[in-house]
C-alpha positions in Angstrom: -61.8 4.9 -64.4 -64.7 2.3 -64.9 -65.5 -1.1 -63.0 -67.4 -3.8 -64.3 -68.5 -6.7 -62.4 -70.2 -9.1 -64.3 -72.0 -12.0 -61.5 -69.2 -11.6 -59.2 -68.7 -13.4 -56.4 -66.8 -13.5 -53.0 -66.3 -16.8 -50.5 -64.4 -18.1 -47.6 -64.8 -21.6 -47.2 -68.3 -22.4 -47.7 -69.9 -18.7 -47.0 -70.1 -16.5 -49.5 -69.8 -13.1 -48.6 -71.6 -11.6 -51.7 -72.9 -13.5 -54.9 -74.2 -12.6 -58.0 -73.1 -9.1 -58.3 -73.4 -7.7 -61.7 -72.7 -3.4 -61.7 -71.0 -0.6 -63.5 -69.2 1.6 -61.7 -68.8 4.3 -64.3 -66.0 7.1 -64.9 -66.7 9.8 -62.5 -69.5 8.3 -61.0 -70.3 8.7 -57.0 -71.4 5.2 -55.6 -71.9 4.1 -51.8 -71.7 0.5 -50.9 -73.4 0.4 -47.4 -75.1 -2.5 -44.7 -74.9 -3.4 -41.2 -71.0 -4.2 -39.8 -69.3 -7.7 -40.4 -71.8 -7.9 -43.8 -69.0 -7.5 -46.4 -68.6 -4.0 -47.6 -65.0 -3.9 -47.0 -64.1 -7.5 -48.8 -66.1 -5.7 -51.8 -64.2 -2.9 -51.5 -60.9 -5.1 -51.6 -62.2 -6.7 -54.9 -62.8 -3.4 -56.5 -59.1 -2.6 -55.7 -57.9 -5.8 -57.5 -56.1 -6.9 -53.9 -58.9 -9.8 -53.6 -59.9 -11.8 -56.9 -63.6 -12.7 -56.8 -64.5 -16.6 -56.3 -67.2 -16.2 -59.4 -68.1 -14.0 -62.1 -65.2 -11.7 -63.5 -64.1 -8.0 -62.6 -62.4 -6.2 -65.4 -61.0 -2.3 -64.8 -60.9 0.3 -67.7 -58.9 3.6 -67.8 -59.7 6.1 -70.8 -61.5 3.2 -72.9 -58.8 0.9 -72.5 -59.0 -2.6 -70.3 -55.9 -2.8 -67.8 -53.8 -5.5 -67.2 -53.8 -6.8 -63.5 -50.5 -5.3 -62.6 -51.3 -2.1 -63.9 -54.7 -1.3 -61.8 -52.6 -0.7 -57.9 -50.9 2.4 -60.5 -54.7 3.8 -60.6 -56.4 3.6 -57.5 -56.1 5.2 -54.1 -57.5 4.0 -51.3 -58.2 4.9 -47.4 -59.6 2.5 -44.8 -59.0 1.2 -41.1 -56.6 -1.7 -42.1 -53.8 0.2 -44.1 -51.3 0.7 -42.0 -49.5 3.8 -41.6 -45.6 3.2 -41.2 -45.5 4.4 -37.6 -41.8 5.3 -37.2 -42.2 7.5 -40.0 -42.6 11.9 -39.2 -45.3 13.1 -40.7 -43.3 14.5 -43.8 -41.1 11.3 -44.2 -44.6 9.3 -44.4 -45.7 11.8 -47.4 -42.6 11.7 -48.8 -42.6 7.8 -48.8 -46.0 7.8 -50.4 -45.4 10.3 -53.2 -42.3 7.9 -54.1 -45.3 5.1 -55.0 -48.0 7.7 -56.1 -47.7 11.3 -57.4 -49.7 14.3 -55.9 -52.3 16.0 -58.0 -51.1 18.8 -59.9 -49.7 21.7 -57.7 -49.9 20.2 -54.7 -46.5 19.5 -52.7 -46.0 17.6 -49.5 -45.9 20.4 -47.6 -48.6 21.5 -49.0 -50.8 18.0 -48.4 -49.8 19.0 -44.7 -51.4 21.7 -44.8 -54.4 20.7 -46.4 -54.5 17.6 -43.6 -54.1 20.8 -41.5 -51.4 19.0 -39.2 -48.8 21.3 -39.9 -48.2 21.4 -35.9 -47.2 17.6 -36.1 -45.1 17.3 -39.5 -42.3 16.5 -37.6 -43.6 14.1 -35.0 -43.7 9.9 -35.6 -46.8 8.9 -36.8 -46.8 6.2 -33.7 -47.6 9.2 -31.7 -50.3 10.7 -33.6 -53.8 9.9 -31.9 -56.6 7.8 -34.0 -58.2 10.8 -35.4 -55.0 12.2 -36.3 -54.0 8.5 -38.8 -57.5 9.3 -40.5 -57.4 12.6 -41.4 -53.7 11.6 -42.8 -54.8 8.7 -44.6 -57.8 10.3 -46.3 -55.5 13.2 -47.1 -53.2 10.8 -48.9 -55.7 9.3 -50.9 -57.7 12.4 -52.3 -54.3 14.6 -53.1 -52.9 11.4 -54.9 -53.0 11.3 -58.7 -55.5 8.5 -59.2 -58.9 8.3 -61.2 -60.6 5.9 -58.7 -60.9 6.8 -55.3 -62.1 3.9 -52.8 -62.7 5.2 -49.0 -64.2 2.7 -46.7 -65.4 3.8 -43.4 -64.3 7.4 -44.0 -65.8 9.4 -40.4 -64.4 6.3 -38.2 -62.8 8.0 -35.5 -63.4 11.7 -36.8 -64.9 13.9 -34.6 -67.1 16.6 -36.4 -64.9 19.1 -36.8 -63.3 16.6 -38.8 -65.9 14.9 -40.6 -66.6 18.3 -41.8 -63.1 18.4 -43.1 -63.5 15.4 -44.9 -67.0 16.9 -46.9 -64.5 19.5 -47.8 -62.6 17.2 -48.7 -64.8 15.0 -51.1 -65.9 18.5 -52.7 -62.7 19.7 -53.4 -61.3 16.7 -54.5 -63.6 14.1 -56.0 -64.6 16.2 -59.1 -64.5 13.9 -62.1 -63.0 10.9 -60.4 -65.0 7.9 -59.5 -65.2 7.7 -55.9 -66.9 4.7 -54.1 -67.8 5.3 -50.3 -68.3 1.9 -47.9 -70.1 2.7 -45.1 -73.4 2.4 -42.8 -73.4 5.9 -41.6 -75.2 8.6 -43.8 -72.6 11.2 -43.6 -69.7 9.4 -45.5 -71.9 9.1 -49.0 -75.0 11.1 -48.9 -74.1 12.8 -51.8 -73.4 9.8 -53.6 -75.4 8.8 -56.8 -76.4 5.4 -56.7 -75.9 2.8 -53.5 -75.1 -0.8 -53.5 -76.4 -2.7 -50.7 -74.2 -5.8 -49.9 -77.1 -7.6 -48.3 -78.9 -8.0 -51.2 -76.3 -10.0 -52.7 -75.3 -12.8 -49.8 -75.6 -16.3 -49.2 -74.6 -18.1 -47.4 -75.9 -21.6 -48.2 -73.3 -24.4 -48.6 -72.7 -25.8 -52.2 -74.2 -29.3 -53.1 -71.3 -32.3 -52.7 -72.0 -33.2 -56.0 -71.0 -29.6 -57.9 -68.6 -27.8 -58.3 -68.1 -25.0 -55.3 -69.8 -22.0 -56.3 -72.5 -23.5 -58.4 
């Protein structure tokens, strides 16, 4: 799975949250996206997902050489981060089985066997609503890296992980990343060390309001 970003751009009203944001993500690359919080790292991560259309430049998404349409991208892409919400009246194995109706597991890996590897096999038959915070992120990073999907997009990984866990989820990203492209948003060191290249959004925001007499985002 590749990403190409040619000047891209992202605004609310008159701020722009990035600008000018040419890069390549390329297929099976490792790439960390990081800055201080409340600078934009997760609206860019949104974008890469094709949820959020940029306010300038283009994005265009390429699986084995060929460009995909807009409603085929969602089909391609897993992603884990603080706003997707769990479906909290679900058990633990009806919330896997929900998710393998929209997205297949890797190869030889069941949903019992996705429990397992979250290692919450003690709670597979308890409502997520009573699982604590550490509990939702371990689940939804283990949805993301046993699903089926070339691109993997985890922002804020570690967030409420203690280190037992966030040593889990290094396992994790060994184990599962492999010739995927993975991109990491973060500002802590331990969620994308490892990664290849890093984008920070800093260097890419404005925030000055466009001249009356052009067109916004000029």
């Amino acid at each position: 799975m590749e990403i190409q970003l040619h000047k891209a751009g992202k605004r609310y009203n008159y701020e722009w949250i990035f600008r000018g944001l040419s890069f390549r993500f390329a297929t099976g690359g490792q790439y960390a996206i990081g800055g201080p919080n409340g600078s934009g790292k997760s609206t860019l991560i949104k974008v890469l997902t094709g949820h959020l259309s940029p306010s300038a430049g283009s994005i265009a998404f390429f699986a084995e050489g060929k460009k995909l349409g807009a409603d085929e991208v969602y089909r391609h892409i897993s992603l884990a981060a603080p706003y997707i919400d769990l479906i909290e009246e679900f058990t633990l194995r009806e919330m896997v089985q929900f998710h393998t109706r929209l997205k297949p597991l890797m190869p030889g890996i069941s949903s019992g066997e996705l429990i397992e590897i979250a290692e919450l096999e003690k709670a597979a038959k308890k409502e997520i609503r009573h699982f604590s915070s550490g509990m939702k992120q371990r689940l939804k990073l283990a949805l993301a890296f046993c699903s089926e999907t070339p691109l993997l997009l985890l922002d804020e990984p570690t967030s409420n992980l203690d280190d037992q866990a966030i040593n889990w989820y290094r396992s994790m990203v060994e184990r599962f990343a492999g010739e995927r492209t993975l991109v990491v948003a973060s500002n802590a060191a331990v969620d994308f060390d490892f990664c290849e290249e890093k984008i920070l959004i800093t260097d890419y925001k404005h925030s000055k309001r466009p001249h009356p007499a052009s067109p916004a985002g000029n």
